[in-house]
Every structure is written in structure tokens, then in C-alpha cells.
PDB file of N, CA, C, O and CB in Angstrom:
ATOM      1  N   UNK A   1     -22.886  17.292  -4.998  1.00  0.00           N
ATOM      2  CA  UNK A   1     -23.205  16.543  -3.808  1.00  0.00           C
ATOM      3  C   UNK A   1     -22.306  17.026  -2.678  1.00  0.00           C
ATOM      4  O   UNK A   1     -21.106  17.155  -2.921  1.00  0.00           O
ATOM      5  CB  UNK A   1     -23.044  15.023  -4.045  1.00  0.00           C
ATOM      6  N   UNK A   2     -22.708  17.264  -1.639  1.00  0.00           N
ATOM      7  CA  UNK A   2     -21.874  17.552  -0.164  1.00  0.00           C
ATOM      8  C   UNK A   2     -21.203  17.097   0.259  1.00  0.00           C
ATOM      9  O   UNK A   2     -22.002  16.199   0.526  1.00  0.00           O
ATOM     10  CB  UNK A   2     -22.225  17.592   0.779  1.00  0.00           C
ATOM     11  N   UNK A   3     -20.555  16.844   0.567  1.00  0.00           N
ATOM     12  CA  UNK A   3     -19.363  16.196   1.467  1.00  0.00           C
ATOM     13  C   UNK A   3     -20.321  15.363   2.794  1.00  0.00           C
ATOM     14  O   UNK A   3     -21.315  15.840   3.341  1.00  0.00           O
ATOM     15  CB  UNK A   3     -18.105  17.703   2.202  1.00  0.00           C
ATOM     16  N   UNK A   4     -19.794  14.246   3.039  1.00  0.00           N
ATOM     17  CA  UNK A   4     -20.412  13.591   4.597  1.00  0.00           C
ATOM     18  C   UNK A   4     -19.695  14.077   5.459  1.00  0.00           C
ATOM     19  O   UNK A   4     -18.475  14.074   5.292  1.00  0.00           O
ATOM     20  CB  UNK A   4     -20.379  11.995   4.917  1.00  0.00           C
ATOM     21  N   UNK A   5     -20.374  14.722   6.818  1.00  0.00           N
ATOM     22  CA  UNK A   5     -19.395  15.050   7.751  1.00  0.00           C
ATOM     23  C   UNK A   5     -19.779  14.742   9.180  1.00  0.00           C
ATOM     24  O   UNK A   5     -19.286  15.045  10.267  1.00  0.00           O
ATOM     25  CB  UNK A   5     -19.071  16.426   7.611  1.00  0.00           C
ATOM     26  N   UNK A   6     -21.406  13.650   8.594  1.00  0.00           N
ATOM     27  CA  UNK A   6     -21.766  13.321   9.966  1.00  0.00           C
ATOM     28  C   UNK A   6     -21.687  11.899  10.003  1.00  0.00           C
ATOM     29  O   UNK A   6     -22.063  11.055   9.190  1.00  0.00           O
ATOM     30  CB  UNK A   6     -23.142  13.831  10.412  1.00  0.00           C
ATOM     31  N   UNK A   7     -21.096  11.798  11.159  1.00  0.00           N
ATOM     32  CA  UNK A   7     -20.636  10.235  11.489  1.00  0.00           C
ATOM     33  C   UNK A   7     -21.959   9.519  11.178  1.00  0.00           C
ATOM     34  O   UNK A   7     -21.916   8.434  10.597  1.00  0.00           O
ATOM     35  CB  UNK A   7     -20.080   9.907  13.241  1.00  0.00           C
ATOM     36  N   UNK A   8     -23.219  10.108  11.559  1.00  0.00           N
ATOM     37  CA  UNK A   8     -24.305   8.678  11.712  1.00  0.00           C
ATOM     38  C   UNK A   8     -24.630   8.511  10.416  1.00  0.00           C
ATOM     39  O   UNK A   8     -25.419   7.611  10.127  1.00  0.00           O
ATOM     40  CB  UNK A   8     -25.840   8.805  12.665  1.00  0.00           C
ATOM     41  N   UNK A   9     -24.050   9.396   9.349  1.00  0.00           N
ATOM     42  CA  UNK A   9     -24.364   8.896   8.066  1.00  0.00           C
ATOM     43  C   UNK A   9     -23.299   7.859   7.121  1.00  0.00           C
ATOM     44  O   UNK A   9     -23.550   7.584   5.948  1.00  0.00           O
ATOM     45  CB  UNK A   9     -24.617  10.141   7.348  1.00  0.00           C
ATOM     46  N   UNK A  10     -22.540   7.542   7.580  1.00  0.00           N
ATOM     47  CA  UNK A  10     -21.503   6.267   7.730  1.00  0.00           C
ATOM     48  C   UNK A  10     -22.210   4.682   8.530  1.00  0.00           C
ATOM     49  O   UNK A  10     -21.612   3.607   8.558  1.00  0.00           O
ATOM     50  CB  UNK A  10     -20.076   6.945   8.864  1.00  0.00           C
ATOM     51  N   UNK A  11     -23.340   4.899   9.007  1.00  0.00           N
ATOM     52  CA  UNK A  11     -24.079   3.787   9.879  1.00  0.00           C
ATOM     53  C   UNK A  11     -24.087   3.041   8.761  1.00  0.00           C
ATOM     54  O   UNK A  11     -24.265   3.442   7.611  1.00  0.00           O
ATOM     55  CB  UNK A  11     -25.599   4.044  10.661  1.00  0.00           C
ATOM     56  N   UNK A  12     -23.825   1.598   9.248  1.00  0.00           N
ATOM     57  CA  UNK A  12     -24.708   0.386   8.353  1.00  0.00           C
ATOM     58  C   UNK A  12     -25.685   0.188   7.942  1.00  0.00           C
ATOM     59  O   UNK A  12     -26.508  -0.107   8.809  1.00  0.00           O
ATOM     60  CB  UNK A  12     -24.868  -0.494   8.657  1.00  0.00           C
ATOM     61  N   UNK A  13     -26.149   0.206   6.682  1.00  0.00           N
ATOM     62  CA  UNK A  13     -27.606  -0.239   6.501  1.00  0.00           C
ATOM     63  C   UNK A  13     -27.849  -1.277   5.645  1.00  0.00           C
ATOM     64  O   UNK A  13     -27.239  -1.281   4.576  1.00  0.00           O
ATOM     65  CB  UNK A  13     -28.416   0.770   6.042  1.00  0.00           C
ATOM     66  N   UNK A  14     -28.575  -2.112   5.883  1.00  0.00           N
ATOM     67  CA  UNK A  14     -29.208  -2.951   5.210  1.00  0.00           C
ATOM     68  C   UNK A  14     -29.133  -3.004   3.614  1.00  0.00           C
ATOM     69  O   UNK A  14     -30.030  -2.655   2.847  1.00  0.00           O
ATOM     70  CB  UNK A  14     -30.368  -2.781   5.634  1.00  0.00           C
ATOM     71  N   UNK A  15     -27.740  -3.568   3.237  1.00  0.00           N
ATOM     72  CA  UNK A  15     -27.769  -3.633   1.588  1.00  0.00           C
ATOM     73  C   UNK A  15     -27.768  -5.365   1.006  1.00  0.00           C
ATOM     74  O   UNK A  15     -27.568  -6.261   1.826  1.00  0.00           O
ATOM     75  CB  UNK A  15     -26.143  -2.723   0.937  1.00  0.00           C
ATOM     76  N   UNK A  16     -28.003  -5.676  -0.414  1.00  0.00           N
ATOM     77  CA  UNK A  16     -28.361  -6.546  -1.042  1.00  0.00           C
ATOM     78  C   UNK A  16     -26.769  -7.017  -1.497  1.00  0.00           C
ATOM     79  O   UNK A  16     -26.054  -6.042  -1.731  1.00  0.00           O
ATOM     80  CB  UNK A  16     -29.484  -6.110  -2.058  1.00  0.00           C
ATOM     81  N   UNK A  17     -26.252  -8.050  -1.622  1.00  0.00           N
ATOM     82  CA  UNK A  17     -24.893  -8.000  -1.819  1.00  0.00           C
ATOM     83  C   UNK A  17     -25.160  -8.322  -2.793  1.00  0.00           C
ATOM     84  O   UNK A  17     -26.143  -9.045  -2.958  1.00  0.00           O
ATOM     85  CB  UNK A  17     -23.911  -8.601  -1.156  1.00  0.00           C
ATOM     86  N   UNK A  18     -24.172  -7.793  -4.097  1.00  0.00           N
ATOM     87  CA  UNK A  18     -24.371  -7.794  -5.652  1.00  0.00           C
ATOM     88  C   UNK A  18     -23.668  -9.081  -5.970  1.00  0.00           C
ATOM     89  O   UNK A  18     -23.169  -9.104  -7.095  1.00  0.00           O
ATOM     90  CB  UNK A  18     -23.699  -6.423  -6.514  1.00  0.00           C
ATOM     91  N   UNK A  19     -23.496 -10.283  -5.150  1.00  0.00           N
ATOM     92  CA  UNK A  19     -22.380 -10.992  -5.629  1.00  0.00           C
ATOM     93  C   UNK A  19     -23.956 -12.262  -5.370  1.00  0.00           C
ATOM     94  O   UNK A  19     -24.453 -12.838  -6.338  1.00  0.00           O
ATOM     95  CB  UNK A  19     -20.432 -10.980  -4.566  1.00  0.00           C
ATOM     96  N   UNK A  20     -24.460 -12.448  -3.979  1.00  0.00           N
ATOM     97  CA  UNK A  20     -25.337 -13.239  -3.923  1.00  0.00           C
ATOM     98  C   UNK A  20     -26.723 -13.117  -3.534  1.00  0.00           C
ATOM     99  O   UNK A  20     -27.693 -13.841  -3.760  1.00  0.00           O
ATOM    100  CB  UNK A  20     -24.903 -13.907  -3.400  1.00  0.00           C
ATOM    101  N   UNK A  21     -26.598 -12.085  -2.926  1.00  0.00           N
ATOM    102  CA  UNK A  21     -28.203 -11.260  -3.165  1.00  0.00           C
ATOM    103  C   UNK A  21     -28.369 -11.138  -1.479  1.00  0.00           C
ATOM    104  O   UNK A  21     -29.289 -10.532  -0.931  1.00  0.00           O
ATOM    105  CB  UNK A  21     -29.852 -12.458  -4.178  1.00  0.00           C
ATOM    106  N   UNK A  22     -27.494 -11.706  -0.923  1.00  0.00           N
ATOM    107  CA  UNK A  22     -28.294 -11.602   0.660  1.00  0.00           C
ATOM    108  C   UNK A  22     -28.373 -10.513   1.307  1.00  0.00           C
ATOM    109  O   UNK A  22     -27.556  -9.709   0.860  1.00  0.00           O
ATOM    110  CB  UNK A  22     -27.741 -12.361   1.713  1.00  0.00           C
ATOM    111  N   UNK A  23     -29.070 -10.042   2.287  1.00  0.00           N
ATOM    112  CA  UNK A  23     -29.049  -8.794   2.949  1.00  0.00           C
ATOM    113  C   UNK A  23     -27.881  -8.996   3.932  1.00  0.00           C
ATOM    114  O   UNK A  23     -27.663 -10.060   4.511  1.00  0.00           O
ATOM    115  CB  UNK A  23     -30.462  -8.414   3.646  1.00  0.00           C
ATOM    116  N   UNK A  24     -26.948  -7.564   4.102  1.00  0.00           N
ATOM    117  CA  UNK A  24     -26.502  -7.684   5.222  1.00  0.00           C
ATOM    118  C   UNK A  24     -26.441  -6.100   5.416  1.00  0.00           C
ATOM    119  O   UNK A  24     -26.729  -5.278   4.546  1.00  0.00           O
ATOM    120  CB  UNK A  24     -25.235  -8.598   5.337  1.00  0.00           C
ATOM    121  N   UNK A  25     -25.916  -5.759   7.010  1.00  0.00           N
ATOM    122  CA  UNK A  25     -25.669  -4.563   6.547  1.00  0.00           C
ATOM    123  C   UNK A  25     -24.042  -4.113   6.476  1.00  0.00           C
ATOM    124  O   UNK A  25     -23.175  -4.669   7.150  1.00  0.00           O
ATOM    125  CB  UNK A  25     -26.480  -3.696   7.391  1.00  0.00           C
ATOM    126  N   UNK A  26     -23.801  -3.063   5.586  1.00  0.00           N
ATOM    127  CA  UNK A  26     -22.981  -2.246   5.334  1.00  0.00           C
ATOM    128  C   UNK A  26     -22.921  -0.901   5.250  1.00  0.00           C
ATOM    129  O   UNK A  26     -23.798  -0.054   5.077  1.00  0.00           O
ATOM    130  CB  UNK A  26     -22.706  -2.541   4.621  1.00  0.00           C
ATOM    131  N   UNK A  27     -21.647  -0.828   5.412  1.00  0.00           N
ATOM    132  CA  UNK A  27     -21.669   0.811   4.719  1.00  0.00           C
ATOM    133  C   UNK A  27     -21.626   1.323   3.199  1.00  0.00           C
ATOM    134  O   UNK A  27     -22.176   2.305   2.700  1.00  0.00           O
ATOM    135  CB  UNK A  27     -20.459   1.501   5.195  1.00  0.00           C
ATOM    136  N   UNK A  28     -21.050   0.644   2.795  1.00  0.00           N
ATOM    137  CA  UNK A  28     -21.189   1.108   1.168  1.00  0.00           C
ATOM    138  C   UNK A  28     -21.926  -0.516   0.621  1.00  0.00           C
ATOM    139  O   UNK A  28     -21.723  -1.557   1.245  1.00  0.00           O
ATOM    140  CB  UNK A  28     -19.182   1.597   0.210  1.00  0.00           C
ATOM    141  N   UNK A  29     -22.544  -0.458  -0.292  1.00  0.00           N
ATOM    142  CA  UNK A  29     -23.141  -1.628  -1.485  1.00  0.00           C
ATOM    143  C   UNK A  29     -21.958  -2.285  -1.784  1.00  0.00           C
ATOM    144  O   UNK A  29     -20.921  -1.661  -2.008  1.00  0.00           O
ATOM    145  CB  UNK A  29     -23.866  -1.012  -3.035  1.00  0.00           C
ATOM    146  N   UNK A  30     -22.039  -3.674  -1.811  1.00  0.00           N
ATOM    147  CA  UNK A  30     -20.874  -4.296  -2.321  1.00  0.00           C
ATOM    148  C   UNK A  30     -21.036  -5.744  -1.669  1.00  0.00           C
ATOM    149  O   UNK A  30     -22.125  -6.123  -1.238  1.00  0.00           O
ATOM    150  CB  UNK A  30     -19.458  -3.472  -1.922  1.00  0.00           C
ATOM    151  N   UNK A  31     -19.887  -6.525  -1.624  1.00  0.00           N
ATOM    152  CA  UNK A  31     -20.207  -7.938  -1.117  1.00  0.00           C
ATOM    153  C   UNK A  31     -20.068  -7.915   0.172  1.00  0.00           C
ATOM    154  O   UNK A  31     -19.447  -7.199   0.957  1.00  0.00           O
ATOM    155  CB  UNK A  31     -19.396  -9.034  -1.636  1.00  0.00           C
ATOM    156  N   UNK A  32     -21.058  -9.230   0.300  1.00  0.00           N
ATOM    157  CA  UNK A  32     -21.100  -9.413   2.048  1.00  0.00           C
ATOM    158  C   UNK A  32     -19.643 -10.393   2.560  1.00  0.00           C
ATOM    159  O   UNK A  32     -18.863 -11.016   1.840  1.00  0.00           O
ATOM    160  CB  UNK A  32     -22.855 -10.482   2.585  1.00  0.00           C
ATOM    161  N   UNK A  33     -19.649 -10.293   3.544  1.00  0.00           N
ATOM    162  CA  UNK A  33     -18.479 -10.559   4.308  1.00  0.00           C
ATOM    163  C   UNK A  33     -18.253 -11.999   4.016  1.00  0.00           C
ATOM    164  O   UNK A  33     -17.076 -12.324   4.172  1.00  0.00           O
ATOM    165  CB  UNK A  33     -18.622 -10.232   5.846  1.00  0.00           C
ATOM    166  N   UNK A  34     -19.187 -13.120   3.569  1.00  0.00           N
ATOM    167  CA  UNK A  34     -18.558 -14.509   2.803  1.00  0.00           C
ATOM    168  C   UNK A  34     -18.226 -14.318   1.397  1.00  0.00           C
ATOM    169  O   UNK A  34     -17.544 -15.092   0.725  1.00  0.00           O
ATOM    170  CB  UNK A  34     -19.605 -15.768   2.790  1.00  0.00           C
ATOM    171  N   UNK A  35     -18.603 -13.547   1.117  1.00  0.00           N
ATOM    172  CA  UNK A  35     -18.853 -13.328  -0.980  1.00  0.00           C
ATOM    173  C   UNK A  35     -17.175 -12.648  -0.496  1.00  0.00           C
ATOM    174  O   UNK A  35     -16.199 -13.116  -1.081  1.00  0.00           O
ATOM    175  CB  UNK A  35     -20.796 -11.591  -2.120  1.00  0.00           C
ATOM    176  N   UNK A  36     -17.036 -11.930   0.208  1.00  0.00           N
ATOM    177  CA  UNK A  36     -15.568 -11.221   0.061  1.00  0.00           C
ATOM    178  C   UNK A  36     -14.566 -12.180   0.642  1.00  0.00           C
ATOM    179  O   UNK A  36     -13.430 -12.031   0.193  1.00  0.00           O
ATOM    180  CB  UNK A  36     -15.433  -9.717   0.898  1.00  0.00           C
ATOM    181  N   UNK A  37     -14.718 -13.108   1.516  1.00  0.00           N
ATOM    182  CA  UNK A  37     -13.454 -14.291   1.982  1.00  0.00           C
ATOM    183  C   UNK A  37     -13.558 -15.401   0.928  1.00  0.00           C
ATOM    184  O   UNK A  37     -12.676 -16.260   0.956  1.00  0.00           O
ATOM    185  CB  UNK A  37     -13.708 -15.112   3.705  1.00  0.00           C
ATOM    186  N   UNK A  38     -14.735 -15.513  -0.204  1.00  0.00           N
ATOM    187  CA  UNK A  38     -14.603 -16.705  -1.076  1.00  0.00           C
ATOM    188  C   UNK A  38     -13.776 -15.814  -2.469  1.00  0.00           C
ATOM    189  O   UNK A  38     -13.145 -16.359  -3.374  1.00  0.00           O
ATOM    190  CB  UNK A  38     -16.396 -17.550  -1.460  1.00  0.00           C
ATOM    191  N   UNK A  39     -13.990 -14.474  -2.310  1.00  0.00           N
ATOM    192  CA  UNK A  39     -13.163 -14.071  -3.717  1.00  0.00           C
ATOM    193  C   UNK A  39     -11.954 -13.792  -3.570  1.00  0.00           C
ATOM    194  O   UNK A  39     -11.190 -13.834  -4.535  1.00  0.00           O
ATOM    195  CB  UNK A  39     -13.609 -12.932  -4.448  1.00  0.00           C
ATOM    196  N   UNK A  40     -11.466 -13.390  -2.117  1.00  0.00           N
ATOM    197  CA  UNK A  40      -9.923 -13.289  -1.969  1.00  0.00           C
ATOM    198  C   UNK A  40      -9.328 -15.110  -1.461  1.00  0.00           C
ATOM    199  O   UNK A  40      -8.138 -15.346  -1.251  1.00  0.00           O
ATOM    200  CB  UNK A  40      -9.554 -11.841  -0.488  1.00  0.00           C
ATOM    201  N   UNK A  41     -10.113 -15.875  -1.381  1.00  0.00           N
ATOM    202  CA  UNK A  41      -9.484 -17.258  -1.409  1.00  0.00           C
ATOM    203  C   UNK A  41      -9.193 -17.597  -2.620  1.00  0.00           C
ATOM    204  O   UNK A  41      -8.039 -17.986  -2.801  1.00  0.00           O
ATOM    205  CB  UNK A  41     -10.254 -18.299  -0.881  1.00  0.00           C
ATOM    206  N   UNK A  42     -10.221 -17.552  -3.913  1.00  0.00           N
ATOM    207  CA  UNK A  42     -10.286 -18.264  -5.373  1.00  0.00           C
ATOM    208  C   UNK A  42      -9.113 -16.813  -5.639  1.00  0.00           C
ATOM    209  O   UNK A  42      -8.409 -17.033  -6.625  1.00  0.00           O
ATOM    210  CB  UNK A  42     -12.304 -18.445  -6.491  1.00  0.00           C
ATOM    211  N   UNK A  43      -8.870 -15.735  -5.106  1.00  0.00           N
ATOM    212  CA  UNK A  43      -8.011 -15.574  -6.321  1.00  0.00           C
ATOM    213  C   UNK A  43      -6.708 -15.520  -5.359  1.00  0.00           C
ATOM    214  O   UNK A  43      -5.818 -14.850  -5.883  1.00  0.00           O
ATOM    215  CB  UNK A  43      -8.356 -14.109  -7.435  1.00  0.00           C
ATOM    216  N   UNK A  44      -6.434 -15.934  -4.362  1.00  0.00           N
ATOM    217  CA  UNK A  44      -4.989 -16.439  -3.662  1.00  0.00           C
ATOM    218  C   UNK A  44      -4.289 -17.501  -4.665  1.00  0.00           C
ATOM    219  O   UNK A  44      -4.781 -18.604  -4.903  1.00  0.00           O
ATOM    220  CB  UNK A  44      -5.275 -17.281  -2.034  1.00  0.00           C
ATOM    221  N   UNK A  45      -3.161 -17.058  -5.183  1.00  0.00           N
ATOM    222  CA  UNK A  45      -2.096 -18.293  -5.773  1.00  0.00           C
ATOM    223  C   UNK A  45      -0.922 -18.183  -5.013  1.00  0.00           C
ATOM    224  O   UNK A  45      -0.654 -17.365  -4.133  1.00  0.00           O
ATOM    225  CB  UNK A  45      -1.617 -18.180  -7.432  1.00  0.00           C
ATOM    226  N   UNK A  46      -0.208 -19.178  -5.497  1.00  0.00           N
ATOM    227  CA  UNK A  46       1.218 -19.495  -5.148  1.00  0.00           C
ATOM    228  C   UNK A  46       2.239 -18.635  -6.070  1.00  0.00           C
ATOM    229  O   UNK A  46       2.198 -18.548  -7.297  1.00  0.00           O
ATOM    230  CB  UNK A  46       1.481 -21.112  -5.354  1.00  0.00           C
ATOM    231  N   UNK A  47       3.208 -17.993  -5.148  1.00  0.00           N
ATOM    232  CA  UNK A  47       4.553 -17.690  -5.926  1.00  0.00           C
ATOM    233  C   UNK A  47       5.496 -18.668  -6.822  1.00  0.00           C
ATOM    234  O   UNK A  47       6.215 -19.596  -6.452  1.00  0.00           O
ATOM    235  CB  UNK A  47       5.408 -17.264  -4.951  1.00  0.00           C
ATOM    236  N   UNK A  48       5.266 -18.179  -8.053  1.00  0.00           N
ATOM    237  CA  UNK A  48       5.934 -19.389  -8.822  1.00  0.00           C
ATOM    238  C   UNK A  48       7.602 -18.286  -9.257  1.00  0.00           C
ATOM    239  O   UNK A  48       7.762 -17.135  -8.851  1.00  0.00           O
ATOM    240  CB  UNK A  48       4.611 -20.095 -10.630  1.00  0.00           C
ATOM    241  N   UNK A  49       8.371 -18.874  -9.927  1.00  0.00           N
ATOM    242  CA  UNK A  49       9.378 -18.672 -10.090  1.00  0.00           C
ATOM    243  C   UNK A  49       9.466 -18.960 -12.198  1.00  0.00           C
ATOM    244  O   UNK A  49       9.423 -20.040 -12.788  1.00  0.00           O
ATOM    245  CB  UNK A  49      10.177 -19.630  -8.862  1.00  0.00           C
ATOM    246  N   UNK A  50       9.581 -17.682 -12.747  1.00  0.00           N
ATOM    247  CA  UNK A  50       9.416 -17.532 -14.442  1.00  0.00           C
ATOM    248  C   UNK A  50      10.636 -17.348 -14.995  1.00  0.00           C
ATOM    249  O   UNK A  50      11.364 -16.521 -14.445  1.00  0.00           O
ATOM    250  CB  UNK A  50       8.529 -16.288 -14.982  1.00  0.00           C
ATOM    251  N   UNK A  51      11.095 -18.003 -16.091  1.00  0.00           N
ATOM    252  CA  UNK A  51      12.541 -17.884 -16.668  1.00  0.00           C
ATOM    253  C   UNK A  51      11.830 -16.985 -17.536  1.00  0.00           C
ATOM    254  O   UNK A  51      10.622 -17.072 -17.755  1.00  0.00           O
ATOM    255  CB  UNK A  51      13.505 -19.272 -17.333  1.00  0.00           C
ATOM    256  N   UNK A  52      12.684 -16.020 -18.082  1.00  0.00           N
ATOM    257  CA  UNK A  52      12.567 -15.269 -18.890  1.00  0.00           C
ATOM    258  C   UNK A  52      13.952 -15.106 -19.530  1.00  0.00           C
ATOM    259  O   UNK A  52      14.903 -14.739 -18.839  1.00  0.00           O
ATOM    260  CB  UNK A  52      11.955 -14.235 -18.385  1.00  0.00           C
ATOM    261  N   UNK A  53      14.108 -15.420 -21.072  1.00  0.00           N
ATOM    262  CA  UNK A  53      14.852 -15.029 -22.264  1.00  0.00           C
ATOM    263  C   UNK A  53      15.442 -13.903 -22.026  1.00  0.00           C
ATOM    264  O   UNK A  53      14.674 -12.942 -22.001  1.00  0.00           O
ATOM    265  CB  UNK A  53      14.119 -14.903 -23.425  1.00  0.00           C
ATOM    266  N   UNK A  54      16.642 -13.662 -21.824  1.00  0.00           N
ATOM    267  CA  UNK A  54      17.426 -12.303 -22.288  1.00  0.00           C
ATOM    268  C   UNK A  54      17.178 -11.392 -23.520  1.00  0.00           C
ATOM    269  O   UNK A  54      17.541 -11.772 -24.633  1.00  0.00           O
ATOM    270  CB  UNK A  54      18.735 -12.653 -22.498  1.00  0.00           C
ATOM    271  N   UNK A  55      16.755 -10.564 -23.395  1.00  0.00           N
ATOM    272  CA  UNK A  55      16.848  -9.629 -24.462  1.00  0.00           C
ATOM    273  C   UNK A  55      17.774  -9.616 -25.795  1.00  0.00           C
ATOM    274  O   UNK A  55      18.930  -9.210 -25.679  1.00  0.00           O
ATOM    275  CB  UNK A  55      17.119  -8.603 -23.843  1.00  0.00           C
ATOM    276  N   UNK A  56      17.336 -10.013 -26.952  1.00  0.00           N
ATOM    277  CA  UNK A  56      18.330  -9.742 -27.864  1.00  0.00           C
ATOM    278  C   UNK A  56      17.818  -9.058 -29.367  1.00  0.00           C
ATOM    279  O   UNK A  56      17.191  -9.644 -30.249  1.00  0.00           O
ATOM    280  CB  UNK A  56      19.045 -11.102 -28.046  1.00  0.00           C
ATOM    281  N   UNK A  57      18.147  -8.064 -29.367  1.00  0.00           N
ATOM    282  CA  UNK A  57      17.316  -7.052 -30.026  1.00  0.00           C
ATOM    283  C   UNK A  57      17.284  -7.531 -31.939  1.00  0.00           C
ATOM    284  O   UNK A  57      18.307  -7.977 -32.459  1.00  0.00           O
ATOM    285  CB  UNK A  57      18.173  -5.304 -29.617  1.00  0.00           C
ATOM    286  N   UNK A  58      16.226  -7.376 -32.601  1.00  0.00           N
ATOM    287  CA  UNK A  58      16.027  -7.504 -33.723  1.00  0.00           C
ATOM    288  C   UNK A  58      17.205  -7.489 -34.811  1.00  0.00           C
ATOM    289  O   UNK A  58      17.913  -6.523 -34.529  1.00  0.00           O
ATOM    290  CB  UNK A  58      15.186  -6.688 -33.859  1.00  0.00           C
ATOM    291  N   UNK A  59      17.586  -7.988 -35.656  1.00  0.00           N
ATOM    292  CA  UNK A  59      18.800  -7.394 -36.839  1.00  0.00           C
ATOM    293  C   UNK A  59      18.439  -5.818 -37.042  1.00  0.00           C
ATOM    294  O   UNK A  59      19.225  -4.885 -36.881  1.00  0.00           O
ATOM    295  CB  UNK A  59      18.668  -8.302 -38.640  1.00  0.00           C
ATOM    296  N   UNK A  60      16.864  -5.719 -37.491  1.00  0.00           N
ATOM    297  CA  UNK A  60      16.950  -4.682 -37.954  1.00  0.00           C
ATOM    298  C   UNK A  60      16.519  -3.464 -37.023  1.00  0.00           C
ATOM    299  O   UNK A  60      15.723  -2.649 -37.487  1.00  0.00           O
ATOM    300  CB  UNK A  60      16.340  -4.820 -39.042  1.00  0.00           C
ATOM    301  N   UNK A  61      16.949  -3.323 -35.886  1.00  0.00           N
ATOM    302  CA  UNK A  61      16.762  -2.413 -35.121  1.00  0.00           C
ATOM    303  C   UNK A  61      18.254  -2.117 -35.210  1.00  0.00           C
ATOM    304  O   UNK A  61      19.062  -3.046 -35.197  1.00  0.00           O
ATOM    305  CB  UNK A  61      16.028  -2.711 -33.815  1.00  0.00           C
ATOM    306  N   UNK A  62      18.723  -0.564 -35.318  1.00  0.00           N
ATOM    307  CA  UNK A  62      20.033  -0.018 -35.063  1.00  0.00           C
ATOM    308  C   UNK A  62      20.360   0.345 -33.927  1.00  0.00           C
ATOM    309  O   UNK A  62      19.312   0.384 -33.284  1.00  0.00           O
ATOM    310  CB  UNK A  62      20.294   0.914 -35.707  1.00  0.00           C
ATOM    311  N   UNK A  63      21.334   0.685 -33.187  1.00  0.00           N
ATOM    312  CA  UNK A  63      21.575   1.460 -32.531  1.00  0.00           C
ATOM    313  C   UNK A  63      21.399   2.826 -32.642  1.00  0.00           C
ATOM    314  O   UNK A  63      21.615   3.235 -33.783  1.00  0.00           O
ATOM    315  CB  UNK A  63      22.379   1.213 -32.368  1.00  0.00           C
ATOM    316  N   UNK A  64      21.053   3.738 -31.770  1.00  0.00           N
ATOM    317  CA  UNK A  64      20.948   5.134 -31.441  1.00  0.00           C
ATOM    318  C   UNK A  64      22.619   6.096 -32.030  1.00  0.00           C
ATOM    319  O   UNK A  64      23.757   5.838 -31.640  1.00  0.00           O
ATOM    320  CB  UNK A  64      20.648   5.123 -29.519  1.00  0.00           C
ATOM    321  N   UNK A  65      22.316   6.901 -32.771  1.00  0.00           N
ATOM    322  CA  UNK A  65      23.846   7.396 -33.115  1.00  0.00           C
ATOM    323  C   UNK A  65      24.180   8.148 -32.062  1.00  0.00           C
ATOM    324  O   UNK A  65      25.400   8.306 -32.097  1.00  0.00           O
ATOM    325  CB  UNK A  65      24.080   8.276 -34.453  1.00  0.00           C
ATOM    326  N   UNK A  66      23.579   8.834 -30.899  1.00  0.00           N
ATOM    327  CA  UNK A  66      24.007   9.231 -30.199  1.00  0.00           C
ATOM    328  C   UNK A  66      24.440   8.589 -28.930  1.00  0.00           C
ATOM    329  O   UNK A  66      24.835   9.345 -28.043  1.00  0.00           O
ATOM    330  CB  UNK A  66      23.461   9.943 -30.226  1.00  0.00           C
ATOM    331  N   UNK A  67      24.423   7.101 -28.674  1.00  0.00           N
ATOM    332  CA  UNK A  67      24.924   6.374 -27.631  1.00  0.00           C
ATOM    333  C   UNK A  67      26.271   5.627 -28.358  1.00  0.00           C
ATOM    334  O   UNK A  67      27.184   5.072 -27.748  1.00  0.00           O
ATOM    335  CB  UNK A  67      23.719   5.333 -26.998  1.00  0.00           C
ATOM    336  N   UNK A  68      26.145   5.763 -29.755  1.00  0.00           N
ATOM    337  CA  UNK A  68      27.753   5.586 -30.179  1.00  0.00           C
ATOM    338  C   UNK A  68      28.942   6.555 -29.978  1.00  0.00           C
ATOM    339  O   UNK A  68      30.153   6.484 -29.767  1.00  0.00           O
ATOM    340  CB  UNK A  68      27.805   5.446 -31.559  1.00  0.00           C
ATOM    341  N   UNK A  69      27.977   7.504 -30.152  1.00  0.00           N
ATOM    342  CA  UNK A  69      29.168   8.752 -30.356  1.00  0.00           C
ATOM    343  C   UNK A  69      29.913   8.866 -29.257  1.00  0.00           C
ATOM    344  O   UNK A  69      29.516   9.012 -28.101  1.00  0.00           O
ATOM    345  CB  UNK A  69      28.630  10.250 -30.604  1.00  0.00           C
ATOM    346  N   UNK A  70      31.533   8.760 -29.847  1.00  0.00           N
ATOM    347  CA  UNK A  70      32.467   8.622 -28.960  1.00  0.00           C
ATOM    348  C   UNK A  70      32.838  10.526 -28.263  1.00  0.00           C
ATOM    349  O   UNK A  70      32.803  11.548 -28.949  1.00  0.00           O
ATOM    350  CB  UNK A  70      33.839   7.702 -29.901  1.00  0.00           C
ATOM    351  N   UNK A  71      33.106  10.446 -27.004  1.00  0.00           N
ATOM    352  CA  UNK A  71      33.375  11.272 -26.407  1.00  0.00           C
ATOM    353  C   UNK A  71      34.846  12.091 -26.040  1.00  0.00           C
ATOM    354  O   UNK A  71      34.841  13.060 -25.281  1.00  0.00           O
ATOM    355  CB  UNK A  71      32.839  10.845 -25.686  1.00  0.00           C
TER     356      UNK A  71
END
């Protein structure tokens, strides 16, 4: 396939939005301009704040003999 290198083939056209079916136009297929402000609202959350456990490694995991080895 060619490369696009003409602007009027970037024009809007008349596509079906895959999310609710309405026509609008665009440039590429995809959702229309409410289908895209209702999916970046439902997936907006809040910054929460997660404790997370310190690392404390298995019994049976060893150490590396080469981070012992004294220098």
C-alpha cells in the first residue's frame, strides 16, 4: 500500500462509530466524539495511595556467591 501524501485524503468522511453505531464524520473509523468523552470519563479514577510489604526473600532462596565474595 502507498504512503498518503495528499492532504484531501486525510478529509473526514462519514464513518459508523463501532461503539454506538451513529454516523459521524472522521478521519479514521473509531468512536464518535461522545462514545470517546463517556470512555475517558468511566475510566478516570482517583489517585489512591498502596502500602506495600517489604521484600523478604524466601528461606530457601540463597544468596548469589558472587555478591558474597569478599574483595
Amino acid at each position: 500500500m502507498a504512503p498518503v501524501t495528499d492532504a484531501d485524503d486525510l478529509a473526514p468522511r462519514d464513518w459508523d462509530c463501532l461503539r454506538c453505531g451513529r454516523i459521524e464524520p472522521m478521519v479514521f473509523r473509531g468512536l464518535c466524539g461522545g462514545c470517546r468523552d463517556a470512555v475517558r470519563t468511566g475510566a478516570r479514577r482517583e489517585r489512591r495511595d498502596v502500602a506495600v510489604a517489604d521484600y523478604e526473600p524466601k528461606m530457601n532462596v540463597t544468596p548469589n556467591a558472587v555478591a558474597l565474595k569478599d574483595d
